[in-house]
MITIBA-517934 format. One record per atom (N, C-alpha, C): residue in one letter; x, y, z. Coordinates in pm, whole numbers, padded with zeros to 5 digits, always signed. Example, Ala and Ser with C-alpha at 12.3 -4.5 7.8 and 13.67 -1.06 7.14 Angstrom:
% MITIBA-517934
a+01319-00569+00780a+01230-00450+00780a+01320-00330+00780s+01285-00225+00708s+01367-00106+00714s+01290+00003+00787
***
This chain:
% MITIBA-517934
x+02001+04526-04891x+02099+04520-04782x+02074+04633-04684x+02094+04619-04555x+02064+04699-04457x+02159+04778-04440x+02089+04900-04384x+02233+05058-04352x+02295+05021-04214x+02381+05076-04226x+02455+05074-04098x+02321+05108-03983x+02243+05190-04014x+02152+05254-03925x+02043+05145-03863x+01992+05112-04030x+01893+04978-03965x+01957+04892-03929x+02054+04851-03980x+02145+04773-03844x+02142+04765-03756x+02207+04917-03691x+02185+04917-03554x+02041+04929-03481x+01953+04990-03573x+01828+05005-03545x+01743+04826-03468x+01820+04716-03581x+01752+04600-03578x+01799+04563-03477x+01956+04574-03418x+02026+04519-03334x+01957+04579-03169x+01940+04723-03171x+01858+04763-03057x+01724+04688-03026x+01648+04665-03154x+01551+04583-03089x+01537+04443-03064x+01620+04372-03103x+01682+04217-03112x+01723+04220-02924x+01778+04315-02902x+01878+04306-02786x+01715+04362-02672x+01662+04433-02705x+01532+04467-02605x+01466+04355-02590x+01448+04283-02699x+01335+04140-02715x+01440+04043-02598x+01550+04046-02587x+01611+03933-02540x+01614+04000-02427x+01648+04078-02353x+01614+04154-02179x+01494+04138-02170x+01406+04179-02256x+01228+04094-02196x+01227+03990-02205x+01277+03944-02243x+01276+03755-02253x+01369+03713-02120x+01436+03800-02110x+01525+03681-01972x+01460+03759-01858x+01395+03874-01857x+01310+03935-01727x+01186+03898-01711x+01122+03847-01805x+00996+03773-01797x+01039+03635-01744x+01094+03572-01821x+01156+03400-01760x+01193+03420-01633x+01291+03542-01602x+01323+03495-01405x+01247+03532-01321x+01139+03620-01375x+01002+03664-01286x+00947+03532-01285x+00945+03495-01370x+00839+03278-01339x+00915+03213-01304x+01070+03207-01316x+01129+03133-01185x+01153+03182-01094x+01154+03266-01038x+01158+03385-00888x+00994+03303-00843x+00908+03349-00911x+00748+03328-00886x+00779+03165-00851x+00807+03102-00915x+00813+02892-00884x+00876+02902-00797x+01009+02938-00716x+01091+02929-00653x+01050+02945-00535x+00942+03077-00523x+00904+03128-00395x+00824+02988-00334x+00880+02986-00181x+00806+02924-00104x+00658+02935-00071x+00565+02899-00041x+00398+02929-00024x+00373+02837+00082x+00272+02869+00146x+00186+02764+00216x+00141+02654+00172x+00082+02712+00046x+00028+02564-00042x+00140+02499-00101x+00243+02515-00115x+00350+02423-00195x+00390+02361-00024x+00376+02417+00012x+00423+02263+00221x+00365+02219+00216x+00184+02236+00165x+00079+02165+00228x+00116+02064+00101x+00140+02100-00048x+00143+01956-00132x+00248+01902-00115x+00368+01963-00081x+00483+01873-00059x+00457+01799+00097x+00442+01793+00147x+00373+01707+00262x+00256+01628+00232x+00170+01665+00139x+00066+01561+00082x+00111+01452+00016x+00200+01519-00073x+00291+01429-00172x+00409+01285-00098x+00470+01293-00017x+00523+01174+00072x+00500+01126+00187x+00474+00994+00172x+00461+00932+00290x+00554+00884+00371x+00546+00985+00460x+00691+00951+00563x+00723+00783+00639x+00604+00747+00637x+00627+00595+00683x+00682+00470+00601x+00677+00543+00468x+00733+00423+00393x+00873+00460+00338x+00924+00579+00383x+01093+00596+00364x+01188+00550+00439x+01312+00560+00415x+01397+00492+00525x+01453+00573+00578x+01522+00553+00629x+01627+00666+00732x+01701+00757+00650x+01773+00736+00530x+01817+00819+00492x+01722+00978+00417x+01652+00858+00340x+01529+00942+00309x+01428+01031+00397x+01400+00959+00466x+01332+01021+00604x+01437+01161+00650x+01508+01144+00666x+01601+01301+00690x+01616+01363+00628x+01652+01348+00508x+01628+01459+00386x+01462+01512+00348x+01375+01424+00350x+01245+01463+00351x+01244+01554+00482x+01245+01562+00565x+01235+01658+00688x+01314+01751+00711x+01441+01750+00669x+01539+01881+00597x+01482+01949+00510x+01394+01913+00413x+01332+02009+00295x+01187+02044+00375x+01148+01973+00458x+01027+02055+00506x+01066+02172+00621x+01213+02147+00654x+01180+02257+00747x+01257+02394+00682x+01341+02348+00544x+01316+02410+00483x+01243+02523+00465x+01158+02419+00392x+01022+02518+00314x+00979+02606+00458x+00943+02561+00569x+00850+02649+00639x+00964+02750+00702x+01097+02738+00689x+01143+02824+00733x+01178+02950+00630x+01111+02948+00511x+01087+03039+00409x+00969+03117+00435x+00896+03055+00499x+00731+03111+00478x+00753+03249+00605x+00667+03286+00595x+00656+03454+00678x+00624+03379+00776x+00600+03491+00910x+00557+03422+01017x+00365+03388+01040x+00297+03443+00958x+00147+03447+00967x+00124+03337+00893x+00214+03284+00804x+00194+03166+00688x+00207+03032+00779x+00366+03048+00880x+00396+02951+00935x+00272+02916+01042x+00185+03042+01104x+00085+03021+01181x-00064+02950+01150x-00061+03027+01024x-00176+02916+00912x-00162+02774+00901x-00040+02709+00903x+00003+02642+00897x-00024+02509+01035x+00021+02616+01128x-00029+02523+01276x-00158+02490+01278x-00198+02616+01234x-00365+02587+01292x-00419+02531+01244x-00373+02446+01079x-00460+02373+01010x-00415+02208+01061x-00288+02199+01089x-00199+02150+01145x-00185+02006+01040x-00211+02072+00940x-00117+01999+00748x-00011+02037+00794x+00080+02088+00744x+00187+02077+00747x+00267+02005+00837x+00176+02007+00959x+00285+01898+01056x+00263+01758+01089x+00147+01742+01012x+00081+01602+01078x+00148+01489+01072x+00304+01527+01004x+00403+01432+00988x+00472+01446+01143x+00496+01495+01238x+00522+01520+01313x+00451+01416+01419x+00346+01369+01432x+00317+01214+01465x+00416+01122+01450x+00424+01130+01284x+00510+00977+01279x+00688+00999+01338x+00729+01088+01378x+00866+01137+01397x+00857+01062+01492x+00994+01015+01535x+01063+00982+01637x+01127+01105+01739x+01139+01068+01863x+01176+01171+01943x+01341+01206+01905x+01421+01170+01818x+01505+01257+01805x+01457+01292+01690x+01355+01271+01635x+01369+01381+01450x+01258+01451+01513x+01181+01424+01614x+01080+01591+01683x+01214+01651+01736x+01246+01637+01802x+01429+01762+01900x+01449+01802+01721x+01488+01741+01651x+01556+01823+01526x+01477+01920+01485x+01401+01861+01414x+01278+01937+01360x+01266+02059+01451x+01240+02068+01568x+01216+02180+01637x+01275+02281+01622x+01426+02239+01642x+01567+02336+01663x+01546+02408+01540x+01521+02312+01375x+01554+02375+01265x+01457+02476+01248x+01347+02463+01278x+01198+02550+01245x+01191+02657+01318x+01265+02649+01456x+01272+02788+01532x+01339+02901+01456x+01236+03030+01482x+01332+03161+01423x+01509+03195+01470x+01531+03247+01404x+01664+03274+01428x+01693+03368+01540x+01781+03363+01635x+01750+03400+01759x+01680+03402+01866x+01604+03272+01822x+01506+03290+01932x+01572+03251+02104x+01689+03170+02063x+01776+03144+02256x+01840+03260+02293x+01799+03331+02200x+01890+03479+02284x+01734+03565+02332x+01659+03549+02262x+01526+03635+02310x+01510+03527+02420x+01537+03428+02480x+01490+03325+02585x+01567+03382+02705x+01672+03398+02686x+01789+03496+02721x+01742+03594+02796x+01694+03681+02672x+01699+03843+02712x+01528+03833+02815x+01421+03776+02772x+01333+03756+02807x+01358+03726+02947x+01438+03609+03045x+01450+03607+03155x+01520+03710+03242x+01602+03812+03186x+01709+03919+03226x+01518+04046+03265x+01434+04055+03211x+01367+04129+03231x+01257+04104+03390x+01236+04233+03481x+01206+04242+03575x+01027+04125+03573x+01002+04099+03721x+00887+03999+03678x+00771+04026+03593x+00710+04157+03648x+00617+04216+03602x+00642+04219+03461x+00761+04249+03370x+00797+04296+03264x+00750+04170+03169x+00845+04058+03263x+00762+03896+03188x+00659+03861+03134x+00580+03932+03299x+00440+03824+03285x+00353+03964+03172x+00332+04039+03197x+00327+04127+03026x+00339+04124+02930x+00448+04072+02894x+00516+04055+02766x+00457+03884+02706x+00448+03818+02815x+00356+03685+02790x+00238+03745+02761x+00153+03812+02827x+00034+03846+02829x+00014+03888+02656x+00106+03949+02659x+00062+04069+02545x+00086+03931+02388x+00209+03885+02434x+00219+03773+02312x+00099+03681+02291x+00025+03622+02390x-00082+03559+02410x-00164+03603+02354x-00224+03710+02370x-00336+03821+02321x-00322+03822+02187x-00189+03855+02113x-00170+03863+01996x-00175+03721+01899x-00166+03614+01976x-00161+03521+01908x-00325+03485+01910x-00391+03496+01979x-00486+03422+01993x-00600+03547+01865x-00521+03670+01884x-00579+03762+01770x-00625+03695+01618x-00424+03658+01574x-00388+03604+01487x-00474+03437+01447x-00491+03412+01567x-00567+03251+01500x-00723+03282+01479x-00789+03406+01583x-00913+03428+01523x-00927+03445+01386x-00814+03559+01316x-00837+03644+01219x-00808+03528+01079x-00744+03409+01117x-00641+03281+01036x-00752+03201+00999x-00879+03186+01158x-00969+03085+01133x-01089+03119+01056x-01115+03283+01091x-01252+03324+01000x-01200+03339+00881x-01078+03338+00789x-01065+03358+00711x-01034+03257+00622x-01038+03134+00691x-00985+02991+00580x-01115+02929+00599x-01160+02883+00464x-01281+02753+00480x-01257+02674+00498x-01105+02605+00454x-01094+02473+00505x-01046+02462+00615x-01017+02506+00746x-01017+02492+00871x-01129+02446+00908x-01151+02356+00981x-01243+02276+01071x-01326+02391+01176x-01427+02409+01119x-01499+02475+01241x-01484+02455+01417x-01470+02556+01510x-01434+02511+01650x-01425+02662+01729x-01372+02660+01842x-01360+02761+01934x-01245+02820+01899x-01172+02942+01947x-01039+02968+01932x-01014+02936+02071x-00936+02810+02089x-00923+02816+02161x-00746+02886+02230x-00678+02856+02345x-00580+02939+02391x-00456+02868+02290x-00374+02957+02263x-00261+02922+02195x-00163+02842+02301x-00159+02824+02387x-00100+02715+02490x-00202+02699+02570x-00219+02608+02681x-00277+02537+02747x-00244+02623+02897x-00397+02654+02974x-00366+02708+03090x-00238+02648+03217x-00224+02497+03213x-00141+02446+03221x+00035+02475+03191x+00053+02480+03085x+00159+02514+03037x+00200+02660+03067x+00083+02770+03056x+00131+02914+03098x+00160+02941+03252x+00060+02835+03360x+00152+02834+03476x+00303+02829+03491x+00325+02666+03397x+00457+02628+03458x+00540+02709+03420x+00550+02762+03273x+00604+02925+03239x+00645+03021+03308x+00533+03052+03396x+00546+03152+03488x+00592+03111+03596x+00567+02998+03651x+00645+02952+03748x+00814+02935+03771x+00867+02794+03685x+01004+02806+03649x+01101+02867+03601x+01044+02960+03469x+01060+03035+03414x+01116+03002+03281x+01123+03105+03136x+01082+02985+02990x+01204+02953+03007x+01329+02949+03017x+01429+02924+02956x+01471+02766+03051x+01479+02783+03161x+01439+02662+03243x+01309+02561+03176x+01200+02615+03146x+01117+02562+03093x+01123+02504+02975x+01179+02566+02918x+01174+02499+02731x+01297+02424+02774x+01420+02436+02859x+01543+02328+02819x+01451+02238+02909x+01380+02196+02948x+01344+02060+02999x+01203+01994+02973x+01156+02082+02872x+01024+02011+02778x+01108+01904+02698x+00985+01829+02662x+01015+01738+02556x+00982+01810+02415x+01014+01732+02303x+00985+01776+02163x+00850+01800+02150x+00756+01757+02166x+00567+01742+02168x+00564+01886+02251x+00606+01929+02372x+00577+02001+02444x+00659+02164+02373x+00779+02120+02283x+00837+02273+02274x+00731+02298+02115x+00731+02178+02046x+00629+02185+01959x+00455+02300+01968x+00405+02264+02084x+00335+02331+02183x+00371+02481+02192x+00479+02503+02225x+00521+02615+02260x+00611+02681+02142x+00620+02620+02063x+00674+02708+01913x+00614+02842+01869x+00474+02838+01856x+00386+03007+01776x+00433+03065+01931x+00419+03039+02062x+00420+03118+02132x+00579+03230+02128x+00671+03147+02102x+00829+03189+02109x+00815+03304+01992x+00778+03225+01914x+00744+03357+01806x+00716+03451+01830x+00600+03436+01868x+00502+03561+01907x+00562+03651+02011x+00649+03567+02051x+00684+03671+02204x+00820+03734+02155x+00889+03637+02056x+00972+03755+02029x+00979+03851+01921x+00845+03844+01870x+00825+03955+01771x+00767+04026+01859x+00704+04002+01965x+00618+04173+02099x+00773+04214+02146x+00914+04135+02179x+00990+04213+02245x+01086+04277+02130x+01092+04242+02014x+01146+04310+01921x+01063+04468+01883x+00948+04408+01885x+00898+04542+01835x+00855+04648+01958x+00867+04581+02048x+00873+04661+02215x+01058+04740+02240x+01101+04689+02115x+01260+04739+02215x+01300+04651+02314x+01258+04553+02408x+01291+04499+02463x+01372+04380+02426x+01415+04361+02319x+01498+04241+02281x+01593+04292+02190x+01757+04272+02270x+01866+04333+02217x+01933+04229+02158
***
């Protein structure tokens, strides 16, 4: 029969074995749980959006924007450039592209659209500049570093086209009167520009 001591002795280590046991188990569900690039790219491999119905079809596109609205912002950019993750974005209809868009945008980004037009011209066309530069950094550094990306140019993260009318109308005018395909287009850029005015101070 055991002493009071090994008792407690047995009971201390009974009770250690079971805190490693439930800190090991929620580290592998913390670890499963976490969102990845590769779990969008198979959960998007995995259904075919053309053969669901409407109800289905919305909940399938609720969990994808989901998922990518978990992923960091360099993941979500990997992401474009391979352009898996969105190639469902074809089969959408023009109100589930408007949805999709709204849900996938960072948080705040109509107030950086906001604050972005309140800034002097020069300040703009800079702050485009500089977002541009950085993005087009980011897809060099995205493309030499994935094999399965399709060999090609880097080319501009928007279309010389599109950075006129930008500069012309100006974004906030601009993005409320794009279509879904076109703000689609202009999604990494919003990003990008409001992570240069966040980390510039310029976005309150």
């Amino acid at each position: 029969m055991l002493s009071q001591r090994q008792r407690a002795l047995v009971g201390a280590v009974v009770g250690l074995v079971v805190i490693w046991t439930l800190a090991v188990s929620g580290f592998y569900i913390a670890k499963n749980a976490k969102v990845t690039a590769d779990k969008v790219r198979d959960y998007v491999e995995s259904v075919d959006l053309s053969k669901l119905d409407a109800a289905a079809r919305t909940k399938a596109l609720e969990e994808l924007a989901r998922k990518i609205n978990a992923l960091s912002l360099e993941e979500r950019q990997q992401l474009r450039l391979e352009r898996t993750a969105y190639q469902w974005f074809e089969q959408m209809t023009e109100e589930e592209k408007g949805a999709f868009i709204e849900a996938t945008m960072p948080t705040g980004f109509k107030q950086m659209i906001t604050a972005f037009e309140e800034l002097p011209e020069e300040r703009r066309r800079r702050t485009i500049d500089e977002a541009l530069k950085r993005l087009r950094e980011t897809s060099g550094r995205l493309q030499a570093g994935a094999e399965a990306i399709r060999s090609g140019t880097n080319e501009p993260p928007i279309s010389e086209e599109l950075q006129a009318r930008v500069r012309a109308i100006g974004l906030k005018s601009f993005y409320s009167e794009s279509s879904a395909q076109t703000k689609a287009e202009l999604a990494p850029v919003l990003e990008e520009l409001q992570r240069v005015m966040e980390r510039g101070g310029r976005f309150r």
